[in-house]
KEVEXVO-740142 format. One record per residue: x, y, z of N, C-alpha, C in turn. Coordinates in steps of 0.2 Angstrom, whole numbers, always signed. Layout:
BEGIN
  n.c1  n.c2  n.c3 ca.c1 ca.c2 ca.c3  c.c1  c.c2  c.c3
     X     Y     Z     X     Y     Z     X     Y     Z
...
END
This chain:
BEGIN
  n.c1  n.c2  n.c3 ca.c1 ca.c2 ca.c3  c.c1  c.c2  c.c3
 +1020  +551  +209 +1017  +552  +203 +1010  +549  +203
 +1005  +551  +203  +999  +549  +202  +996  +551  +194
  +993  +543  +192  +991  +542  +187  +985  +541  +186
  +979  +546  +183  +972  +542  +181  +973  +538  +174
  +969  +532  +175  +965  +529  +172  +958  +527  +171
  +956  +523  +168  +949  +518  +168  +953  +512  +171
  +948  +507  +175  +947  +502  +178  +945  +496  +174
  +948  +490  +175  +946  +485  +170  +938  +485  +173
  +935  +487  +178  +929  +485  +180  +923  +492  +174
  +928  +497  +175  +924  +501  +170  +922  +501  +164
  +929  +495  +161  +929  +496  +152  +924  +490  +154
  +924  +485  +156  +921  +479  +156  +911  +481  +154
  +910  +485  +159  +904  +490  +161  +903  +494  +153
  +906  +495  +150  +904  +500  +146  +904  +495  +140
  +908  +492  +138  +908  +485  +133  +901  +479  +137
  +898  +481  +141  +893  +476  +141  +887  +479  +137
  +886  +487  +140  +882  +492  +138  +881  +491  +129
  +887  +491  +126  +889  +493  +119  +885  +487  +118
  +886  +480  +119  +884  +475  +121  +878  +473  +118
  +872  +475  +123  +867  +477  +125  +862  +481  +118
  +867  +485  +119  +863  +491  +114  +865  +487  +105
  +869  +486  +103  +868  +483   +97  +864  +475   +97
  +862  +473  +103  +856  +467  +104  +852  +468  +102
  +850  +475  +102  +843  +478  +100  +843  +481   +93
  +850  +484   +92  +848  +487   +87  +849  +484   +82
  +853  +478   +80  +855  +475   +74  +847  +472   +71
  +842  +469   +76  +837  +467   +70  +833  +473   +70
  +832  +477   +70  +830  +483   +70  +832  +486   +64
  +836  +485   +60  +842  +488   +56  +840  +481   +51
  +841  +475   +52  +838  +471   +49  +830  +470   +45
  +826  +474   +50  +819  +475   +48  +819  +481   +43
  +823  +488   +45  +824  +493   +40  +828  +492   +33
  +830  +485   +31  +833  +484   +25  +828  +480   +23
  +825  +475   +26  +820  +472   +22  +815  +476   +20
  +812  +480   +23  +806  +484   +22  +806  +490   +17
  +815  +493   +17  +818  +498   +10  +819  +492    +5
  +820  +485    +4  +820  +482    +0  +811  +480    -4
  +808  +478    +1  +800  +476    -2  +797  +485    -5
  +800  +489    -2  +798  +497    -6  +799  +499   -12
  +806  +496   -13  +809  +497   -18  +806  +490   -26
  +805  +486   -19  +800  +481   -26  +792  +483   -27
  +789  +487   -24  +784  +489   -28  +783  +494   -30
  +787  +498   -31  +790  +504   -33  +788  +503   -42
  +794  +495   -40  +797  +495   -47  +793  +489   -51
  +788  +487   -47  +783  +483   -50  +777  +487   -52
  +776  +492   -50  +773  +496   -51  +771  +498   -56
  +780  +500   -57  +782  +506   -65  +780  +500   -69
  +781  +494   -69  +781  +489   -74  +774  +489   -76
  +770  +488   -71  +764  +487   -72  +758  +493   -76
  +762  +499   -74  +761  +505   -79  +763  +505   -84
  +768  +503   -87  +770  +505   -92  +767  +500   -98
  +763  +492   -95  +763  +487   -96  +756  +488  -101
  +752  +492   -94  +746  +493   -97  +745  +500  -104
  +749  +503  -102  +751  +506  -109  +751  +503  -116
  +758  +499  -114  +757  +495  -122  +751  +492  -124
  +746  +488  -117  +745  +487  -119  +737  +490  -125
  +737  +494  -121  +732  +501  -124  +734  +503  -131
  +742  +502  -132  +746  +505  -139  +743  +498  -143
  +746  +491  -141  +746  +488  -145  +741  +480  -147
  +736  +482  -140  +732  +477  -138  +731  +470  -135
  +738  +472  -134  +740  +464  -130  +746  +468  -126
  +746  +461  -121  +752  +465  -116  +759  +462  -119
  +766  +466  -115  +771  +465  -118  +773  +457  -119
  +776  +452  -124  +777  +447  -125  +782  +444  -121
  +783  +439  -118  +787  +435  -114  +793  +439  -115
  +796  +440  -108  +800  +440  -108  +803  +440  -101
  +811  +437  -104  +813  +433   -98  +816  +436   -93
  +820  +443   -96  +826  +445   -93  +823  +453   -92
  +828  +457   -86  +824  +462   -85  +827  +469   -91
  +831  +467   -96  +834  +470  -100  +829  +469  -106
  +827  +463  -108  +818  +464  -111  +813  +465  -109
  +813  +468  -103  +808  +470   -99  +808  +479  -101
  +814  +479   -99  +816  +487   -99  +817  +488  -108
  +817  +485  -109  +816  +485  -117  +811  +486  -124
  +807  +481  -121  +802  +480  -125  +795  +486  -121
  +797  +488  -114  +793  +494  -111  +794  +501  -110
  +803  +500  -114  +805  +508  -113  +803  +511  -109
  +805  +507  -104  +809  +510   -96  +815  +508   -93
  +817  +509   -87  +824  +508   -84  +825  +509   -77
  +820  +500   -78  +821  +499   -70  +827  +493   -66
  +830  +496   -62  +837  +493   -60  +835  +489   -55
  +840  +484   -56  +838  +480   -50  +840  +480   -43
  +845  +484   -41  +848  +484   -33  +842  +480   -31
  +847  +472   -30  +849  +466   -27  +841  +463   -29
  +839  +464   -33  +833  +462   -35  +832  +456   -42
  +829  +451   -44  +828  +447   -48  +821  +447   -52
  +820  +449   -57  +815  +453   -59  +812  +446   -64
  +807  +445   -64  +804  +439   -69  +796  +442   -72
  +796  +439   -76  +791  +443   -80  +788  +438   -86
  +779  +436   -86  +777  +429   -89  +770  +435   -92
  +769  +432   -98  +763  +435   -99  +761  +429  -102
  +753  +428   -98  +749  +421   -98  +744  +420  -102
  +743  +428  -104  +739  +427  -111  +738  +434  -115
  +736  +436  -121  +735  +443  -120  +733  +448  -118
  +729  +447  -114  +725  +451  -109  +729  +448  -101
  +732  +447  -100  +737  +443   -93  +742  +443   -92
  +745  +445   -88  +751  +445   -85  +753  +445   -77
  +761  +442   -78  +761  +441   -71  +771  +443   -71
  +771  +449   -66  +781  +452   -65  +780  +450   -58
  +787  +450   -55  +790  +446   -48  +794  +449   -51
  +796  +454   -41  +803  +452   -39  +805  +450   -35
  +813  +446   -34  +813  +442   -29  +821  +444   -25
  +820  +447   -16  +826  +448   -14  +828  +441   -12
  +834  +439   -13  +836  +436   -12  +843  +436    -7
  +843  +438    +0  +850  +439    +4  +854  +433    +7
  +860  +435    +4  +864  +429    +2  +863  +426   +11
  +866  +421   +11  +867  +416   +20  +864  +420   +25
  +855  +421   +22  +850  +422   +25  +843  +419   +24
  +838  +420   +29  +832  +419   +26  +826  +424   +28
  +828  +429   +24  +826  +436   +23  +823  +437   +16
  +821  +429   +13  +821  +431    +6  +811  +434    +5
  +812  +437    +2  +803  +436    -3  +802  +435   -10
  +797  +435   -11  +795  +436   -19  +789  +441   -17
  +788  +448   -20  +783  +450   -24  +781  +450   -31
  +771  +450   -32  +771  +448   -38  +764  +452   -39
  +764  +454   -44  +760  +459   -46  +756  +457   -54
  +750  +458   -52  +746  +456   -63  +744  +464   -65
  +740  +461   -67  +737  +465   -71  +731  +471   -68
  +728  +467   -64  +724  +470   -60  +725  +474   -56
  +721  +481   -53  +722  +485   -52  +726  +485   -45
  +733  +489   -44  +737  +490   -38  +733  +493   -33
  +736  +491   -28  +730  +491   -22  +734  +486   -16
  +730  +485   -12  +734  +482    -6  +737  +474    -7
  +733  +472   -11  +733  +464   -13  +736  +464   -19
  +738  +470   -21  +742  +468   -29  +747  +473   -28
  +753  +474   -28  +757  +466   -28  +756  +461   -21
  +758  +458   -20  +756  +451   -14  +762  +450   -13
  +763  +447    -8  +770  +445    -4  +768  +436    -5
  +775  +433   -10  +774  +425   -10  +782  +424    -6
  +780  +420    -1  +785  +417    +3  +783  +411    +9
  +788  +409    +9  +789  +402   +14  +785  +404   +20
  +789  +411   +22  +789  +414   +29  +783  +420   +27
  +778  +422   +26  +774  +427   +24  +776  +434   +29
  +777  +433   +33  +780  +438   +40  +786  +441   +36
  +790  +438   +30  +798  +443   +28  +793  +449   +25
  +789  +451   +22  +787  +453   +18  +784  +459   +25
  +785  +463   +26  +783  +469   +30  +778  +473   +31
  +775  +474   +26  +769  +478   +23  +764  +476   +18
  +766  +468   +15  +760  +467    +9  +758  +459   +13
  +752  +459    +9  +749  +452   +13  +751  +448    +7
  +750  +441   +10  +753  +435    +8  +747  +432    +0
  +749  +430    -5  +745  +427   -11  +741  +422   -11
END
């Protein structure tokens, strides 16, 4: 009776291979989560910042301090979500303002901060604030 199989020398071979290949692809895959997360904060710093300069067109001053993104989304009647996002929001004077979001990845150092004013969006607004200015993929550093 003759029996094929695979060889410990061929699974060994093929488990180096797998190996190998996830070496390269896991920070690859790491850079494509940080860089879908930094898109998704100036997405959403964006809207803020439009909706922001509206009010303040409506009302003459920009929207009033506000801490949390629920009077963010509130006071701007909009509804922007945070997936994995920390959203802050400081207005420095009537005519001033300053929103940040901040990813935060648990037992890693993948984190940023983007922060955006008042001024016009463009390469330099919103700005990447970080320890590591490199986590931040496509915006320069504040």
């Amino acid at each position: 009776m003759k029996r094929t199989a695979f060889t410990l020398m061929e699974l060994m071979v093929v488990v180096i291979i797998i190996g190998i290949m996830a070496g390269y692809a896991l920070p690859q895959y790491q850079r494509a989560v940080r860089k879908a997360h930094e898109r998704d904060a100036i997405v959403q710093l964006t809207a803020i910042q439009a909706a922001n300069i509206m009010y303040y067109a409506k009302n003459g001053a920009y929207l009033p301090v506000a801490a949390t993104l629920t009077a963010i989304n509130t006071g701007l009647n909009i509804n922007i979500i945070p997936n994995d996002m920390t959203y802050a929001y400081t207005r420095t004077s009537t005519s001033a303002f300053t929103a940040s979001a901040t990813w935060d990845e648990a037992g890693t150092t993948n984190d940023f901060m983007l922060i955006i004013n008042q001024a016009a969006a463009g390469a330099g607004n919103p700005c990447c604030s970080t320890t590591t200015p490199s986590q931040c993929p496509t915006r320069a550093s504040c």
